[in-house]
PyMOL Python script that loads the backbone (N, CA, C, O; Angstrom):
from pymol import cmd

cmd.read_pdbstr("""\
ATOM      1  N   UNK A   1      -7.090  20.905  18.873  1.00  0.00           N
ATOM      2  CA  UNK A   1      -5.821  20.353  19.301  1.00  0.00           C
ATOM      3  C   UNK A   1      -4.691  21.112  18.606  1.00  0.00           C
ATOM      4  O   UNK A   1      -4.863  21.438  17.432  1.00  0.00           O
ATOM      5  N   UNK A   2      -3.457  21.448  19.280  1.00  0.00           N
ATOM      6  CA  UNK A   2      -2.622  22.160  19.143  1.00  0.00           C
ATOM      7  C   UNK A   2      -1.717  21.346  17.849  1.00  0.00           C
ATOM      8  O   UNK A   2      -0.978  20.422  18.189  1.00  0.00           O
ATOM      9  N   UNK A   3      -1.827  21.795  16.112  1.00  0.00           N
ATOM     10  CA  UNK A   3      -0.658  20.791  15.523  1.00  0.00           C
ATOM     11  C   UNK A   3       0.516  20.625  15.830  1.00  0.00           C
ATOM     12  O   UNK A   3       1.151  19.689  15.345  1.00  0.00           O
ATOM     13  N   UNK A   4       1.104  21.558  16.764  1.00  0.00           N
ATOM     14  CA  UNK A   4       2.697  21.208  17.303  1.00  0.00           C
ATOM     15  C   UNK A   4       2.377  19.701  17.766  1.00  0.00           C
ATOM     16  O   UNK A   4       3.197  18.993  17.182  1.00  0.00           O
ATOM     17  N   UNK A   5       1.697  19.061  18.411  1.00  0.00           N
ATOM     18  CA  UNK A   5       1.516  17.910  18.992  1.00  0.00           C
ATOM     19  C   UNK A   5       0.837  16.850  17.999  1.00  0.00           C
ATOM     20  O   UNK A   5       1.042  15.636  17.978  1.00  0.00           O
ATOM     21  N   UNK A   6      -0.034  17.610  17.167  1.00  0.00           N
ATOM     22  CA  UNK A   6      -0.914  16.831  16.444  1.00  0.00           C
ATOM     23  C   UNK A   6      -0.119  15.949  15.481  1.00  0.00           C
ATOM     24  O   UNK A   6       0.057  14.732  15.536  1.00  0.00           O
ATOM     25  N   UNK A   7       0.553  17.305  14.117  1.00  0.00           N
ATOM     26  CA  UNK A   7       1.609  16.521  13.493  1.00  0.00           C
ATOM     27  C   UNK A   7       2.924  15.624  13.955  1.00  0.00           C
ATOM     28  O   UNK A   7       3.336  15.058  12.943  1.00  0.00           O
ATOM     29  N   UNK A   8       3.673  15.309  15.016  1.00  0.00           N
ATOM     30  CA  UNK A   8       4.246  14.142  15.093  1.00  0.00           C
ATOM     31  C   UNK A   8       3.307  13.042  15.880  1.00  0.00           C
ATOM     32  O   UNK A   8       3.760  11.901  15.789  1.00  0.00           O
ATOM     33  N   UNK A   9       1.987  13.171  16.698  1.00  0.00           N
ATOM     34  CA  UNK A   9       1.257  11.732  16.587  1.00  0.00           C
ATOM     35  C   UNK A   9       0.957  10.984  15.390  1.00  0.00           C
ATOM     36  O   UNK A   9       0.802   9.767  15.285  1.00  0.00           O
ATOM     37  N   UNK A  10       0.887  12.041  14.340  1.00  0.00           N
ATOM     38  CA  UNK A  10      -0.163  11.663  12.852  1.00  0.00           C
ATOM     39  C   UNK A  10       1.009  10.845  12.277  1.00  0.00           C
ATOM     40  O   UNK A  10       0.824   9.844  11.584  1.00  0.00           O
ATOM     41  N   UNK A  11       2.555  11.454  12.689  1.00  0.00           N
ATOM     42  CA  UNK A  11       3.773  11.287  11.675  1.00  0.00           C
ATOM     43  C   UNK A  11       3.988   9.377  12.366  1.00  0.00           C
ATOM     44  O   UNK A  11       4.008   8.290  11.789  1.00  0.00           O
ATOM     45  N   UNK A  12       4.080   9.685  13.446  1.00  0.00           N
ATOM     46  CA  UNK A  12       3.755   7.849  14.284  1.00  0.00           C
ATOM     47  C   UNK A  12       3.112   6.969  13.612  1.00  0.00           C
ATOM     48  O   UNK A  12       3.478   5.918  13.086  1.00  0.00           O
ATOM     49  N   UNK A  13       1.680   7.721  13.700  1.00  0.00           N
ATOM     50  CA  UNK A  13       0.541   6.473  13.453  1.00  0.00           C
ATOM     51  C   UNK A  13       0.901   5.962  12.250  1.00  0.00           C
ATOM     52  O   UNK A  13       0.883   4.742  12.082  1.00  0.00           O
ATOM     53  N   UNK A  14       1.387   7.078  10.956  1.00  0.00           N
ATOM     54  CA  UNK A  14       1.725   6.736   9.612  1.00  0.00           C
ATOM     55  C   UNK A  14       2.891   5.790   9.561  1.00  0.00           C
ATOM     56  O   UNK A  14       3.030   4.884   8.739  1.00  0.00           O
ATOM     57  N   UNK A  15       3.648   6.080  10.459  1.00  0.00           N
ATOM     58  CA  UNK A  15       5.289   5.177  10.224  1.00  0.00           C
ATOM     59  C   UNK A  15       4.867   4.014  10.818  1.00  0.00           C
ATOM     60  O   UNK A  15       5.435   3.040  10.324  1.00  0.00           O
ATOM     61  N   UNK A  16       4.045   3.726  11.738  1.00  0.00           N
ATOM     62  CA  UNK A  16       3.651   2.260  12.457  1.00  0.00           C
ATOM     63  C   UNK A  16       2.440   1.425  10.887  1.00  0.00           C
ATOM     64  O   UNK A  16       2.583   0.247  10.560  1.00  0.00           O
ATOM     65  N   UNK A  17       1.391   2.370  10.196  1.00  0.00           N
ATOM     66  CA  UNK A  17       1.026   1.594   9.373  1.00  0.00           C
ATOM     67  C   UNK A  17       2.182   1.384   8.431  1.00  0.00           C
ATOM     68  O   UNK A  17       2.363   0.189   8.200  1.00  0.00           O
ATOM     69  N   UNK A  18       2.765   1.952   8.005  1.00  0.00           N
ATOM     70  CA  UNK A  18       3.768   1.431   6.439  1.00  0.00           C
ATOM     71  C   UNK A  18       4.430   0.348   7.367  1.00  0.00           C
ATOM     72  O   UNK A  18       4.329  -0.735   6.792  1.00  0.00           O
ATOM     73  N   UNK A  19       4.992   0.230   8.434  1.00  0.00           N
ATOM     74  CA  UNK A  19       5.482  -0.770   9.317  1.00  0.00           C
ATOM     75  C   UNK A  19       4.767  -2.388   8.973  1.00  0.00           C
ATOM     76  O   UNK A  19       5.198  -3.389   8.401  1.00  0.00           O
ATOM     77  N   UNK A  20       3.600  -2.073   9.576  1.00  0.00           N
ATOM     78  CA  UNK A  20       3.072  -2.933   9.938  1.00  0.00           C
ATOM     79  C   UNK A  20       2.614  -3.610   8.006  1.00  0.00           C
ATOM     80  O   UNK A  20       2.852  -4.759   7.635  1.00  0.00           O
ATOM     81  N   UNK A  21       1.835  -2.319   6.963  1.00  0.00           N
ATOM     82  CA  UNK A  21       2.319  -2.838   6.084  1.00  0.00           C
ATOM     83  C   UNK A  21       3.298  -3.644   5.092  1.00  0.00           C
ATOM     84  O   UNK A  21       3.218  -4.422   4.141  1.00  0.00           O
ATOM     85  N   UNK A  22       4.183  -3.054   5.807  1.00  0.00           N
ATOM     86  CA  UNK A  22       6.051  -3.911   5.118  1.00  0.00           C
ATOM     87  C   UNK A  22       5.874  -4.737   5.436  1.00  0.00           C
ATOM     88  O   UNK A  22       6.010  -5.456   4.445  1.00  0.00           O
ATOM     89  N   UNK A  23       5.430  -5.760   6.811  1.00  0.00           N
ATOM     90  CA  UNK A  23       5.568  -6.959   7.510  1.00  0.00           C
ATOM     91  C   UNK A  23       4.476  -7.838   6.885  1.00  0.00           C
ATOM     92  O   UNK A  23       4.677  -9.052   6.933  1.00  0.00           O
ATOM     93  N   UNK A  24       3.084  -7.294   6.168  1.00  0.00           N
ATOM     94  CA  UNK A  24       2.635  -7.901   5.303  1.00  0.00           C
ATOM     95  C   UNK A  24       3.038  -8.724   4.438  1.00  0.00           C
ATOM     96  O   UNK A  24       3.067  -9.955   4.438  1.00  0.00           O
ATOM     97  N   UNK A  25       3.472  -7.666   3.407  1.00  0.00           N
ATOM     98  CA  UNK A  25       4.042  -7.911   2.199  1.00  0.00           C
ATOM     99  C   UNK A  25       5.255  -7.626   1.992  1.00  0.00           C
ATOM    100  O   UNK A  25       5.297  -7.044   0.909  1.00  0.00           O
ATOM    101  N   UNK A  26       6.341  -7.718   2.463  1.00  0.00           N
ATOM    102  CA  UNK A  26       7.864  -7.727   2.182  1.00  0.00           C
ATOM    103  C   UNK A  26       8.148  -6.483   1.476  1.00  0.00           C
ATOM    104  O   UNK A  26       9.269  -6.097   1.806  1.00  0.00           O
ATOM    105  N   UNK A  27       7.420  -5.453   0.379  1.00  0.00           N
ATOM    106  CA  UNK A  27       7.292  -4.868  -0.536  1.00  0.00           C
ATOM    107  C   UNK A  27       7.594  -3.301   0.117  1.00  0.00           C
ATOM    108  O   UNK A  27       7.109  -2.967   1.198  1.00  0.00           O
ATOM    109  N   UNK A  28       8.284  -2.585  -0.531  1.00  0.00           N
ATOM    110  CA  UNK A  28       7.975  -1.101   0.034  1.00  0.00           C
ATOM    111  C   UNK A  28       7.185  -0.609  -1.313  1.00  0.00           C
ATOM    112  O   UNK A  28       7.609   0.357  -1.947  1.00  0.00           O
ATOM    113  N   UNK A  29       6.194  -1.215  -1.655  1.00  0.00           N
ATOM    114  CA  UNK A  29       5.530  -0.488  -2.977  1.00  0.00           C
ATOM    115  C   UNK A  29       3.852  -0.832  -2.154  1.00  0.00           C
ATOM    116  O   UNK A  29       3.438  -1.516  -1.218  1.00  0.00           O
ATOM    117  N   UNK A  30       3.110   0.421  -3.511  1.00  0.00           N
ATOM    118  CA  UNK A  30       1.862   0.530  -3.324  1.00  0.00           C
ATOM    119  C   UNK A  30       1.791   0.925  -2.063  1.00  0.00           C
ATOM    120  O   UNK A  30       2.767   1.556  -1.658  1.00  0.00           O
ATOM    121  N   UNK A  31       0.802   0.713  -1.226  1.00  0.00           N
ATOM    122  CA  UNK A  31       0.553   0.941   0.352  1.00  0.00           C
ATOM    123  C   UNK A  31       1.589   1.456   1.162  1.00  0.00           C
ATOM    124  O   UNK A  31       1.647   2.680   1.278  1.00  0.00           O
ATOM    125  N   UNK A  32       2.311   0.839   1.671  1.00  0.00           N
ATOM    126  CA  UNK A  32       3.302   0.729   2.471  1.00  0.00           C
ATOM    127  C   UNK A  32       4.314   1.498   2.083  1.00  0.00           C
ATOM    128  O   UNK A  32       5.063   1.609   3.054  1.00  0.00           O
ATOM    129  N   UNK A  33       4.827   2.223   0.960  1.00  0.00           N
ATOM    130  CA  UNK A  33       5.594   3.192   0.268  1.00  0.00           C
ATOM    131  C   UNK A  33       4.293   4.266   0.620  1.00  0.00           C
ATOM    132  O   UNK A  33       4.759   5.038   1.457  1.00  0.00           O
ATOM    133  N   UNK A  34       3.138   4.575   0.394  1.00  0.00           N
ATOM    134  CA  UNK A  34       2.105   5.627   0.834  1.00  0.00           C
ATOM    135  C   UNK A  34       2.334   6.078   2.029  1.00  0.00           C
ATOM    136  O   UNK A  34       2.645   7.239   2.299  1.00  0.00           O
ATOM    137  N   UNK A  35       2.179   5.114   2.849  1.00  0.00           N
ATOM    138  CA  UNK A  35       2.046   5.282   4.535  1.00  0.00           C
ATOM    139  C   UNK A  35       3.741   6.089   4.664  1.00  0.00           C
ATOM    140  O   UNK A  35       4.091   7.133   5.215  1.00  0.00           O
ATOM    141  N   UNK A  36       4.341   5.269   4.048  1.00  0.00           N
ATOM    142  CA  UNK A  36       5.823   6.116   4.702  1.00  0.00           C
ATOM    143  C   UNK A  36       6.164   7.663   4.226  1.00  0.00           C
ATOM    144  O   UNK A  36       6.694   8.526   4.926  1.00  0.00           O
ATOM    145  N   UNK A  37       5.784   7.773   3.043  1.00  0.00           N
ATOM    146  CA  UNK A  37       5.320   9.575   2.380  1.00  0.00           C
ATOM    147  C   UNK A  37       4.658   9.805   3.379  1.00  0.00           C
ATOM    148  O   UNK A  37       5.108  10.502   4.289  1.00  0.00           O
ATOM    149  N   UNK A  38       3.654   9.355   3.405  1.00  0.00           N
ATOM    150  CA  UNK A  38       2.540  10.588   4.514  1.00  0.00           C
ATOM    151  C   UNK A  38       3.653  10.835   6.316  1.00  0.00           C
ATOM    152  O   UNK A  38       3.757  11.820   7.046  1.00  0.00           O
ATOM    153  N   UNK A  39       4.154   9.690   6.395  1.00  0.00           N
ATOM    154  CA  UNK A  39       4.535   9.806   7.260  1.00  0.00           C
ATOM    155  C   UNK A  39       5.816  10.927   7.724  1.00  0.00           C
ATOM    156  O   UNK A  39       6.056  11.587   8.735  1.00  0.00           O
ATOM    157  N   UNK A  40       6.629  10.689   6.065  1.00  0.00           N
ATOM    158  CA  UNK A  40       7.847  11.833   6.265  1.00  0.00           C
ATOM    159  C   UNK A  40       7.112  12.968   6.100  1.00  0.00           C
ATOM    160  O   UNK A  40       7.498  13.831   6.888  1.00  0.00           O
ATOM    161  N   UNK A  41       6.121  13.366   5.333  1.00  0.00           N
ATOM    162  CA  UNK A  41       5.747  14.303   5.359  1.00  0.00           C
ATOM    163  C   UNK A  41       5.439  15.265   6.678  1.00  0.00           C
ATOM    164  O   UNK A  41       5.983  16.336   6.945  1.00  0.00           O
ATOM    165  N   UNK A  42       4.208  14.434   7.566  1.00  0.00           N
ATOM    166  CA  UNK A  42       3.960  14.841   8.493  1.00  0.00           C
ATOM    167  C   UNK A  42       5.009  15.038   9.613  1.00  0.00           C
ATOM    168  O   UNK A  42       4.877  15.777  10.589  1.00  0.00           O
ATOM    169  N   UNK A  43       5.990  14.317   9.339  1.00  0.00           N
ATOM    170  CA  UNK A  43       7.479  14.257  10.523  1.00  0.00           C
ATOM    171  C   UNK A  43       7.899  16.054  10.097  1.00  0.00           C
ATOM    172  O   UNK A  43       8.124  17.019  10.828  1.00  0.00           O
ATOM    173  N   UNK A  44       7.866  15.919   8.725  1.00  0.00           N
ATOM    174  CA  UNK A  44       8.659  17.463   7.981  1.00  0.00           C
ATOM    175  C   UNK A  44       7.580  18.297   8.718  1.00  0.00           C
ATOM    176  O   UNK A  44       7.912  18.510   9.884  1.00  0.00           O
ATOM    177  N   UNK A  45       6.676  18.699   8.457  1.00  0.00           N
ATOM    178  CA  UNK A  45       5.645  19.327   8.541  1.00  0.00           C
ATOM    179  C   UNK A  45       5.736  19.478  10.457  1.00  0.00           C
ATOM    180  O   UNK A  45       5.532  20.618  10.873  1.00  0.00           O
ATOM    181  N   UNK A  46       5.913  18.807  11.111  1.00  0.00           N
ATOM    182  CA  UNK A  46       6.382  18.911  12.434  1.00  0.00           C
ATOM    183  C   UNK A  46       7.279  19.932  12.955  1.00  0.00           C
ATOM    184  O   UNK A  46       7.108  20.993  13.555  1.00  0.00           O
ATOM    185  N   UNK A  47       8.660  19.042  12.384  1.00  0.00           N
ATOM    186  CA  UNK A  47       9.690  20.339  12.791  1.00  0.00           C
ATOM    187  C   UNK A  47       9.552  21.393  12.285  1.00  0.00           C
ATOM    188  O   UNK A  47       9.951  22.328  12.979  1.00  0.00           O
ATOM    189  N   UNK A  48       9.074  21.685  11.183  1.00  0.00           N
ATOM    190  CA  UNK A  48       8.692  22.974  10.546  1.00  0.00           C
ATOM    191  C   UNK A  48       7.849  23.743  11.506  1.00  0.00           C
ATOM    192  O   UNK A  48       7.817  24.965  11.356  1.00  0.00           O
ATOM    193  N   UNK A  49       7.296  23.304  12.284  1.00  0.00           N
ATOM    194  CA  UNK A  49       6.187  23.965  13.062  1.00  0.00           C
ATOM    195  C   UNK A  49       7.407  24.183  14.183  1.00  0.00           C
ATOM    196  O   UNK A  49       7.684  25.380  14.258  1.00  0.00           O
ATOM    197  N   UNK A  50       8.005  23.565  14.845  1.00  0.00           N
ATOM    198  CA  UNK A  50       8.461  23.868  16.195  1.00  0.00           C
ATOM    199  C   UNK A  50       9.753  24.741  15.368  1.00  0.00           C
ATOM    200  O   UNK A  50      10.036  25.688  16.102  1.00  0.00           O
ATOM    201  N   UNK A  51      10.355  24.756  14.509  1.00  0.00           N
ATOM    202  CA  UNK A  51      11.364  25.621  13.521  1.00  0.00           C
ATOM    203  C   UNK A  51      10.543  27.288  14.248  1.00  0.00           C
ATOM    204  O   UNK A  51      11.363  28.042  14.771  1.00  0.00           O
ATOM    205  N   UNK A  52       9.508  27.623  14.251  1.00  0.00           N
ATOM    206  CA  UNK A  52       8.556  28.936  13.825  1.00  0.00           C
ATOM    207  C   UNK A  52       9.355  29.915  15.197  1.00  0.00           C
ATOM    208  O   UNK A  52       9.916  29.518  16.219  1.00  0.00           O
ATOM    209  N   UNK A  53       9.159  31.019  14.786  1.00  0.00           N
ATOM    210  CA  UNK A  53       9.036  32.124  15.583  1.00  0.00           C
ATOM    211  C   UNK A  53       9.149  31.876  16.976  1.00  0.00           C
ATOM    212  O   UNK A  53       9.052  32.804  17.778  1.00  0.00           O
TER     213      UNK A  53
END
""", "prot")
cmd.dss("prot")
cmd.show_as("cartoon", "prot")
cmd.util.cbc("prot")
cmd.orient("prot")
């Protein structure tokens, strides 16, 4: 699978768990602070790819 596409599904799925984590526990710590890193990450890691050549 092509990561131009791959990394912003992955960057989704991550921002919907810390989501759905927050609604747990009120908390942006532990978990739900994780999920949202992975998630900016993979968002960064996205445009960086469509940024290319």
């Amino acid at each position: 699978m092509d990561p131009a596409w791959l990394f912003p599904l992955l960057a989704i799925g991550f921002a919907i768990a810390a989501a759905q984590r927050w609604l747990r526990t009120r908390r942006w710590q532990g978990a739900a602070a994780t999920w949202a890193l992975m998630a900016f990450i993979f968002a960064a890691v996205a445009v960086w790819l469509r940024m290319g050549p």
